[in-house]
Each structure stands twice: as C-alpha cells, then as structure tokens.
OpenMM code with the backbone's topology and positions (N, CA, C; nanometers):
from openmm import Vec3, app, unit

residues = "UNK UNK UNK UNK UNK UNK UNK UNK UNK UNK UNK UNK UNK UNK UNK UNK UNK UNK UNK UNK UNK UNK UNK UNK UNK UNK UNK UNK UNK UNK UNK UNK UNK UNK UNK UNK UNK UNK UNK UNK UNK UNK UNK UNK UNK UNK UNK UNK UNK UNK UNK UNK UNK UNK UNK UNK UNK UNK UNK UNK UNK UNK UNK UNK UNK UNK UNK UNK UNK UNK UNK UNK UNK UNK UNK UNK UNK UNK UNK UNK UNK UNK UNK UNK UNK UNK UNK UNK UNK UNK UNK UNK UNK UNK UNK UNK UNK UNK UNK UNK UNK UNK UNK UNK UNK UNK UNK UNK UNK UNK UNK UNK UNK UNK UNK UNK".split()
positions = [
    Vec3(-5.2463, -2.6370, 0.8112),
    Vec3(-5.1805, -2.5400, 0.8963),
    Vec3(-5.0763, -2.4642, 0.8146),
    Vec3(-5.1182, -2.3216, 0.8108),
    Vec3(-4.9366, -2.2418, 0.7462),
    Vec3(-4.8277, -2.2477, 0.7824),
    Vec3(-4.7439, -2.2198, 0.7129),
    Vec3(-4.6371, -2.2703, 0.7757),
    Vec3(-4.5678, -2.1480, 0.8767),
    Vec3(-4.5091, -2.0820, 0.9156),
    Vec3(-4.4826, -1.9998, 1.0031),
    Vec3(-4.3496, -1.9307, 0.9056),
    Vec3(-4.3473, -1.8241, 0.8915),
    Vec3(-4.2837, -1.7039, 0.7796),
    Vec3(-4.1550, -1.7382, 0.8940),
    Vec3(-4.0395, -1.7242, 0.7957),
    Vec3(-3.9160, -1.7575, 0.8834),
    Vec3(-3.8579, -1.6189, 0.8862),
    Vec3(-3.7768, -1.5938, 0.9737),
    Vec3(-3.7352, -1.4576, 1.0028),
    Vec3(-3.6237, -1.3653, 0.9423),
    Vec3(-3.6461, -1.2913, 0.8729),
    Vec3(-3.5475, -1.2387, 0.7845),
    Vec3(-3.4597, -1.1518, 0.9226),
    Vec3(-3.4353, -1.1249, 1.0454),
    Vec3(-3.3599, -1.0733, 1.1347),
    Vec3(-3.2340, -1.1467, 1.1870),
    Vec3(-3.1592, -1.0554, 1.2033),
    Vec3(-2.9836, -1.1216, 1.2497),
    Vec3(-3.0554, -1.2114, 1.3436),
    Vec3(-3.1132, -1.1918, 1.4483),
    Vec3(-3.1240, -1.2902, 1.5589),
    Vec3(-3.1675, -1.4186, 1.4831),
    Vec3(-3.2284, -1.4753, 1.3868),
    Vec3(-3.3087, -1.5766, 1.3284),
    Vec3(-3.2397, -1.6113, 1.2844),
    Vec3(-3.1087, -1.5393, 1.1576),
    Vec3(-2.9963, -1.6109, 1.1324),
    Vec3(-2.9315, -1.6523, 1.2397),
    Vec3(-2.9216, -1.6083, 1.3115),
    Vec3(-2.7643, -1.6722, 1.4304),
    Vec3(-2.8565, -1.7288, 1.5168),
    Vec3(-2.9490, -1.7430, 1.5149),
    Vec3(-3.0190, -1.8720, 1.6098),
    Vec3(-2.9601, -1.8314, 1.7585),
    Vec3(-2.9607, -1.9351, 1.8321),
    Vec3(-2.9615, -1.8450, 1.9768),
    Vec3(-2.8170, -1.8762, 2.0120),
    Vec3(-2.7356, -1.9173, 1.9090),
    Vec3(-2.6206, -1.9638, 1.9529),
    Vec3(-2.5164, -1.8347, 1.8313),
    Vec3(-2.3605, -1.8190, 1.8970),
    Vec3(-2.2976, -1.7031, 1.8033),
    Vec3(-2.3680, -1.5828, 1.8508),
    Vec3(-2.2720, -1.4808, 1.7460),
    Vec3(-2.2836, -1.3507, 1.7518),
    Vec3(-2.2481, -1.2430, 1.6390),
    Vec3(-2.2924, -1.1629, 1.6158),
    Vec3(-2.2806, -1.0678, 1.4713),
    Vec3(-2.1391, -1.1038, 1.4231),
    Vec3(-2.0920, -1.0891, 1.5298),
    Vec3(-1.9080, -1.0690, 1.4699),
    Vec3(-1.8534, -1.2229, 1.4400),
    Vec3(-1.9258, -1.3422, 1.4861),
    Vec3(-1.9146, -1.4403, 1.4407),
    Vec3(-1.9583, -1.4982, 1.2654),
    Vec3(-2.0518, -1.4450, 1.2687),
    Vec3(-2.1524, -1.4206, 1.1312),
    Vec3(-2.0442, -1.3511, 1.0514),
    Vec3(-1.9664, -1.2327, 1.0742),
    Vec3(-1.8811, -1.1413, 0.9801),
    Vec3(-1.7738, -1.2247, 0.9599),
    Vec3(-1.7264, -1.3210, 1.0737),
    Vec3(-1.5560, -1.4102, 0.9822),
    Vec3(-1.6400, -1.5518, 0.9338),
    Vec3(-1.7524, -1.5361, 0.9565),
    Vec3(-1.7749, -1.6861, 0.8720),
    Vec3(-1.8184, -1.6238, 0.6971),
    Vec3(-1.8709, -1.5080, 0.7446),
    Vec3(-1.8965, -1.4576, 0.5991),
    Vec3(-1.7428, -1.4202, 0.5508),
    Vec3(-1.6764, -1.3495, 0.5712),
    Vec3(-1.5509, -1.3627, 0.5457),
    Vec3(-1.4314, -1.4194, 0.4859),
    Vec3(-1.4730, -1.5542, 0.5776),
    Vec3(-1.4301, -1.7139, 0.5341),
    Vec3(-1.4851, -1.7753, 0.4169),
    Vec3(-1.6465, -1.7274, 0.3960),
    Vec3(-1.6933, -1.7697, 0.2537),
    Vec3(-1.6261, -1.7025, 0.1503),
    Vec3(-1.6739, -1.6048, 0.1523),
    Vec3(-1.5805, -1.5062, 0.0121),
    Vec3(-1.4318, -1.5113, -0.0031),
    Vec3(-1.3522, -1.5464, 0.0578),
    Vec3(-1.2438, -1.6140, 0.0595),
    Vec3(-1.1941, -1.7745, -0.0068),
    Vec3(-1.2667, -1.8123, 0.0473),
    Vec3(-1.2752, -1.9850, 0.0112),
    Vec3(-1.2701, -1.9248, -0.2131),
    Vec3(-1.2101, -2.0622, -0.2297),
    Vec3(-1.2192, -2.0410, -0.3692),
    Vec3(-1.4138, -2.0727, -0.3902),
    Vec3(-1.4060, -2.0810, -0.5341),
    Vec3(-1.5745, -2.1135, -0.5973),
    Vec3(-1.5553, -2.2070, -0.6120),
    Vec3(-1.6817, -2.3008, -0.5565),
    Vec3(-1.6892, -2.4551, -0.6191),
    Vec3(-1.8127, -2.4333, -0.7132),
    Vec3(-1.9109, -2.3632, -0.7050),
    Vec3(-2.0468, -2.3196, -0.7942),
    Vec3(-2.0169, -2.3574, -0.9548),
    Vec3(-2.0898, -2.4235, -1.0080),
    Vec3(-2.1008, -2.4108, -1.1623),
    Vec3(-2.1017, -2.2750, -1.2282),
    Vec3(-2.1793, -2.1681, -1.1702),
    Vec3(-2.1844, -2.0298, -1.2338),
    Vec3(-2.0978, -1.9573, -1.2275),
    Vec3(-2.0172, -1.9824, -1.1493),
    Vec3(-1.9058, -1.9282, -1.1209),
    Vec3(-1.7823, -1.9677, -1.2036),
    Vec3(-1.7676, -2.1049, -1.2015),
    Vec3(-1.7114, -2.1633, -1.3086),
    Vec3(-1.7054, -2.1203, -1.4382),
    Vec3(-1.8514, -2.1394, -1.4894),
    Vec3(-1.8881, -2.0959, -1.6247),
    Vec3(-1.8477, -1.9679, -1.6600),
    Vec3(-1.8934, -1.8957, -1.5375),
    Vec3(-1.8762, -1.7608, -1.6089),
    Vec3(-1.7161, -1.7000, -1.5664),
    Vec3(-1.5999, -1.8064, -1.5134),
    Vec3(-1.5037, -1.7184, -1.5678),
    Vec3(-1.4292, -1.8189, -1.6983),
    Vec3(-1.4848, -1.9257, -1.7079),
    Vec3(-1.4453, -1.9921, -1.8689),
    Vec3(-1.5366, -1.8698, -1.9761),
    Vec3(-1.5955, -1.8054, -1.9563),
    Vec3(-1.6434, -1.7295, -2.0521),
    Vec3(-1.5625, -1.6209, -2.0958),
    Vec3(-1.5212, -1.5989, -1.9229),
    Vec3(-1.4363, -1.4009, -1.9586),
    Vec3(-1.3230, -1.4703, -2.0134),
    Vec3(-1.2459, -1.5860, -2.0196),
    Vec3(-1.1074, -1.6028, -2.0522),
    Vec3(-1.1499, -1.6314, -2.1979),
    Vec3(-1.2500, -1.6803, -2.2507),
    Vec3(-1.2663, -1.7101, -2.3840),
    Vec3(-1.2749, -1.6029, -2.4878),
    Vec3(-1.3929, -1.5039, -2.4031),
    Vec3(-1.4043, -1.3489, -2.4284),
    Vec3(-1.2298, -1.3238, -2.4776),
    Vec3(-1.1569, -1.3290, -2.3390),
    Vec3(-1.0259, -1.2244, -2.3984),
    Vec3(-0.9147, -1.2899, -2.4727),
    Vec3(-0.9333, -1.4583, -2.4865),
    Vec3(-0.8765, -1.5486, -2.6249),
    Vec3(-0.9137, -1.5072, -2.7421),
    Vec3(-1.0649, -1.4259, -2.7614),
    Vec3(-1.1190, -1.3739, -2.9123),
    Vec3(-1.0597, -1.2467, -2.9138),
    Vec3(-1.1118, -1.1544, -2.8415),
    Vec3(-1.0172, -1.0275, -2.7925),
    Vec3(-0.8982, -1.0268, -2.8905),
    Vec3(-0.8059, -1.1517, -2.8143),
    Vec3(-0.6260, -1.0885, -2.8286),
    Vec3(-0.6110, -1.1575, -2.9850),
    Vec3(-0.7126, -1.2624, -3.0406),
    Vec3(-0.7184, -1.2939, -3.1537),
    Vec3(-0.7504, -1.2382, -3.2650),
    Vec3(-0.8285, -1.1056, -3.2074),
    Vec3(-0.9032, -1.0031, -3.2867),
    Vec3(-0.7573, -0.8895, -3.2946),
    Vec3(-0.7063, -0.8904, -3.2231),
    Vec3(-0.5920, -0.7361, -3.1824),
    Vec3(-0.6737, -0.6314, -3.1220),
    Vec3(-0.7800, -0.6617, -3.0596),
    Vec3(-0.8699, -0.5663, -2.9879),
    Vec3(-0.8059, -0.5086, -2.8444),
    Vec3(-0.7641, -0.6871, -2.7652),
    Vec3(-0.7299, -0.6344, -2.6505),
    Vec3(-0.6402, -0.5170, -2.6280),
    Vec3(-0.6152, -0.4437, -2.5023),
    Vec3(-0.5340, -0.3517, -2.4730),
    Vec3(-0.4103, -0.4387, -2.4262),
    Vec3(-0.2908, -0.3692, -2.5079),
    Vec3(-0.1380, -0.4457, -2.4436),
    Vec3(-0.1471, -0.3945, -2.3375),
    Vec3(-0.0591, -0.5599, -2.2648),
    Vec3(-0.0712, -0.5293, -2.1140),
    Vec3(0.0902, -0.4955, -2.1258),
    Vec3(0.1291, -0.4377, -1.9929),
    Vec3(0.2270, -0.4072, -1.9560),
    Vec3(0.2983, -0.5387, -1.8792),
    Vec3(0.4507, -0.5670, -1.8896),
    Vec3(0.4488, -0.6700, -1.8562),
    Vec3(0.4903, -0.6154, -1.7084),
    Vec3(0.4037, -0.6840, -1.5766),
    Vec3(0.4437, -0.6913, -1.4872),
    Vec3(0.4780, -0.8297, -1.4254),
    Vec3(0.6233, -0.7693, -1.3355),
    Vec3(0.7186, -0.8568, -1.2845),
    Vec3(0.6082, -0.8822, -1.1222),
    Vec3(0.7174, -1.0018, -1.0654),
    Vec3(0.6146, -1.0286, -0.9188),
    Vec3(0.6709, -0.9297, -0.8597),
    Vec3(0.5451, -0.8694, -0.7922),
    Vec3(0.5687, -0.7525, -0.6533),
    Vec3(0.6975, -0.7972, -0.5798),
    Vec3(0.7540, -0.6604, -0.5760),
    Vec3(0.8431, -0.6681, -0.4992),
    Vec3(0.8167, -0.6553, -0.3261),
    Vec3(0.8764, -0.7153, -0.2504),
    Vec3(0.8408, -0.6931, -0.1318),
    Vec3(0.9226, -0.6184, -0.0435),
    Vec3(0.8312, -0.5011, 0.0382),
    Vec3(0.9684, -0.4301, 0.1184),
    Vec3(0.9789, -0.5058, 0.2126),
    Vec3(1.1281, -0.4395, 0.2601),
    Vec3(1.1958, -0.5490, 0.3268),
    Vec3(1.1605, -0.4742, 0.4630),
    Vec3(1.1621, -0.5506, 0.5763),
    Vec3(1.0833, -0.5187, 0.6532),
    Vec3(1.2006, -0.4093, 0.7297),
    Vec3(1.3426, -0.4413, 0.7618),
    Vec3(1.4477, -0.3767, 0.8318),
    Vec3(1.5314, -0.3123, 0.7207),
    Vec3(1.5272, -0.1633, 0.6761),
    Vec3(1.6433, -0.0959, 0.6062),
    Vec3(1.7367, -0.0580, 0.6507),
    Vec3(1.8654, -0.0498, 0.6895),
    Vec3(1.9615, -0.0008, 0.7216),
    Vec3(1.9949, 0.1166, 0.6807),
    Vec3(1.9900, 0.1938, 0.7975),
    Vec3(1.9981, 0.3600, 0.7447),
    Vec3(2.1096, 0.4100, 0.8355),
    Vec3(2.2121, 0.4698, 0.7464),
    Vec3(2.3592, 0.4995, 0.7877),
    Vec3(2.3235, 0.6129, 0.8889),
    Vec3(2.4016, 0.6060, 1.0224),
    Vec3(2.3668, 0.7513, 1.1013),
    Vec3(2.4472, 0.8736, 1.0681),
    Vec3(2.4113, 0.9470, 1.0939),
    Vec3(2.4503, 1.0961, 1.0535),
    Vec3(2.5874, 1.0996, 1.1328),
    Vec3(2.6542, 1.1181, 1.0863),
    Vec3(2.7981, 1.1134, 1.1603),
    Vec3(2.8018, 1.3218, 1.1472),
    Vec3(2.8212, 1.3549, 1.2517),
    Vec3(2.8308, 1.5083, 1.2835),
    Vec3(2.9282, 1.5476, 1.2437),
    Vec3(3.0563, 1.5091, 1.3033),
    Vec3(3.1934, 1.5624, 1.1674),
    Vec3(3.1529, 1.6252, 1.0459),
    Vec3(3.0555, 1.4982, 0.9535),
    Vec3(3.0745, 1.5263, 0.7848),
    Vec3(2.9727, 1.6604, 0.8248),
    Vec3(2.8523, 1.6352, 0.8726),
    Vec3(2.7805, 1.7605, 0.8958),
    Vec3(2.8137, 1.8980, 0.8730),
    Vec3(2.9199, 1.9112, 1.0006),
    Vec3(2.9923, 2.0541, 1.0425),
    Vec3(3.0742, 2.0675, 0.9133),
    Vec3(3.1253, 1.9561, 0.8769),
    Vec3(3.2605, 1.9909, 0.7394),
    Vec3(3.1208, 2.0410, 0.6311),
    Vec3(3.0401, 1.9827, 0.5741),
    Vec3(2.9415, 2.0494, 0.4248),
    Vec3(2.8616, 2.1922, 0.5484),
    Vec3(2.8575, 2.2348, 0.6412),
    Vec3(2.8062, 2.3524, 0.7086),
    Vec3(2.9050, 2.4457, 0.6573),
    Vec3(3.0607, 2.4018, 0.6729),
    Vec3(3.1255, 2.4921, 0.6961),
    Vec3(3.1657, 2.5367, 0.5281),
    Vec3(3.1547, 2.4007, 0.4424),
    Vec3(3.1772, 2.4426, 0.3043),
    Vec3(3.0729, 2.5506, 0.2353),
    Vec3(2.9665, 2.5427, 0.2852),
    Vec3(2.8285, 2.6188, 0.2471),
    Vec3(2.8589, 2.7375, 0.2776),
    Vec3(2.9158, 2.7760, 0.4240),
    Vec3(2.9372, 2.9094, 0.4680),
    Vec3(3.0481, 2.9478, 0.3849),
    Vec3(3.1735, 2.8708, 0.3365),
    Vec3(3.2894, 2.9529, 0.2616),
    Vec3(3.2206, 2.9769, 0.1553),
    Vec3(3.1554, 2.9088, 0.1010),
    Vec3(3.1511, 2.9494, -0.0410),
    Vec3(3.0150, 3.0321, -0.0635),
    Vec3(2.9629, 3.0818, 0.0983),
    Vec3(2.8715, 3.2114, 0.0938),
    Vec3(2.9600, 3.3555, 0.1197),
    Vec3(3.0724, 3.3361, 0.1675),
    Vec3(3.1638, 3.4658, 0.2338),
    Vec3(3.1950, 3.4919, 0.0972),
    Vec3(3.2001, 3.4466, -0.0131),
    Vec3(3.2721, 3.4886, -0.1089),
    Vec3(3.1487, 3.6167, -0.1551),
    Vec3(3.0541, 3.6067, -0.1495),
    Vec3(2.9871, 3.7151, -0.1773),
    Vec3(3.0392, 3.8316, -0.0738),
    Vec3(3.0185, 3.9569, -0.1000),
    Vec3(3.0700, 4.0206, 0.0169),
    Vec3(2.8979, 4.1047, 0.1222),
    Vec3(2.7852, 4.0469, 0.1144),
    Vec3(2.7087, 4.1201, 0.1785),
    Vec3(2.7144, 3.9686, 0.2869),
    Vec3(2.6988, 3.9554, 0.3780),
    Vec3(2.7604, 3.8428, 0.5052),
    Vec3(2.6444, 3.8659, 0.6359),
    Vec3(2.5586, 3.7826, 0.5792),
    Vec3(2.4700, 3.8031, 0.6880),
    Vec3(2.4908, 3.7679, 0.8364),
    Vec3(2.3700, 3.8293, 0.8825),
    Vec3(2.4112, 3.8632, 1.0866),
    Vec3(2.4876, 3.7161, 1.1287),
    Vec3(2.3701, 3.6256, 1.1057),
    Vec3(2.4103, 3.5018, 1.1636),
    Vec3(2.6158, 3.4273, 1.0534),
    Vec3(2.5968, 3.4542, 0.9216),
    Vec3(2.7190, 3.4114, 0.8981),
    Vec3(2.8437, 3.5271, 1.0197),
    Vec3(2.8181, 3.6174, 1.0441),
    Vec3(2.9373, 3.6568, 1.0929),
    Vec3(2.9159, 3.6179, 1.2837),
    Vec3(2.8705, 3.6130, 1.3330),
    Vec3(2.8635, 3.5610, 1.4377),
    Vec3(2.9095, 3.4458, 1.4533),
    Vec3(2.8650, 3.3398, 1.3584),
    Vec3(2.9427, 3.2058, 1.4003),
    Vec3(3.1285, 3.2229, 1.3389),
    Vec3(3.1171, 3.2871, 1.2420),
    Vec3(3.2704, 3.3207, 1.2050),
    Vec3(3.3302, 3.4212, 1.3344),
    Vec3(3.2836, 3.4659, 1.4019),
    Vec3(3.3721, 3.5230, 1.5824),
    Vec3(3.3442, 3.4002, 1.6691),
    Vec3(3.2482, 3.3747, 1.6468),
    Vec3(3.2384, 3.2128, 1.7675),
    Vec3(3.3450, 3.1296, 1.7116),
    Vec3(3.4062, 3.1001, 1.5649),
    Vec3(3.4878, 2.9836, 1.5286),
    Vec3(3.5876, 3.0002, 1.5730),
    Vec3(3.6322, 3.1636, 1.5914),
    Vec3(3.7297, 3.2062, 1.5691),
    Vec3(3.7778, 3.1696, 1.7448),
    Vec3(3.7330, 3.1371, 1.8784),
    Vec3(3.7478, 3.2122, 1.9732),
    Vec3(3.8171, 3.0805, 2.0404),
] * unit.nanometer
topology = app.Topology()
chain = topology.addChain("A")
for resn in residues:
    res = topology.addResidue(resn, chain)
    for name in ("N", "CA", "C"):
        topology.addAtom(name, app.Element.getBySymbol(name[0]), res)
C-alpha cells in the first residue's frame, strides 16, 4: 500500500487544532530561541576564526569603538516658556530694528499700541 503524500498546506501543518497567527509566534519563538544545531555552531566558530586570521593579517577593517547604547530617557524635562522673557527678546528685536530708519507697518503699530 502507498503511503499517502502528506500535505504541504497551512491547514496540514496546524492540524485541526491552532491557527495561522499561532504558527507566526511559535515561529517567532523559534528564531528567537538561541541555536542548539551543530551547523550553526560550526559555522559561527568559523566566522570568528575567519576574523582571528583577518585581524592577524591587518586585513580587517578598524572598528570604531562603540560605547553601550545609550538609552533615552523616557520623561525630559522641558522648561516652560515663561512669556515675560518672550515679550522682553520681542521687544529687544524690535529696538534694535527701529534703529534702521525704514519701520515697517506692523513695527509702528505695535509702537502706538505700547505707547497707549
């Protein structure tokens, strides 16, 4: 008797139990998990050996030394605009525009409004 071709379809993987999105955090969960595999093993004792000959050769590229990530901080304290200082650098901007003598519409209007 043959044996019966097993089903390459999502439904055949997840059997009649689960669901796609179950399948996506278990796959998830795999690629996550460290490697226990021999090939996996092997082949990153290879790349580190690779770049032991590398830095023995003076081939490798200098690395830059990086420090551990800094982390932002989640709450910054940001000083509020205090309106006083505002109006005081408004009003320094406008003196030291009157010194020119062409005084545009809006500078002389607020200079009769200051005035009143």
């Amino acid at each position: 008797m043959a044996r019966a071709k097993k089903s390459r379809s999502m439904r055949g993987k997840l059997g009649k139990t689960g669901s796609k999105e179950m399948m996506k955090e278990q796959n998830k969960a795999r690629k996550a998990s460290s490697t226990r595999r021999f090939a996996t093993k092997k082949s990153k004792e290879r790349k580190e050996q690779s770049h032991k000959k590398l830095e023995r050769l003076g081939l490798l590229p200098p690395k830059s030394e990086a420090g551990p990530a800094v982390r932002p901080r989640r709450f910054v304290f940001v000083k509020p605009v205090d309106e006083k200082e505002e109006q005081e650098k408004v009003l320094a901007e406008q003196a030291s525009n009157t010194e020119s003598e062409d005084l545009s519409v809006d500078e002389l209007l607020s200079a009769f409004t200051e005035q009143n």
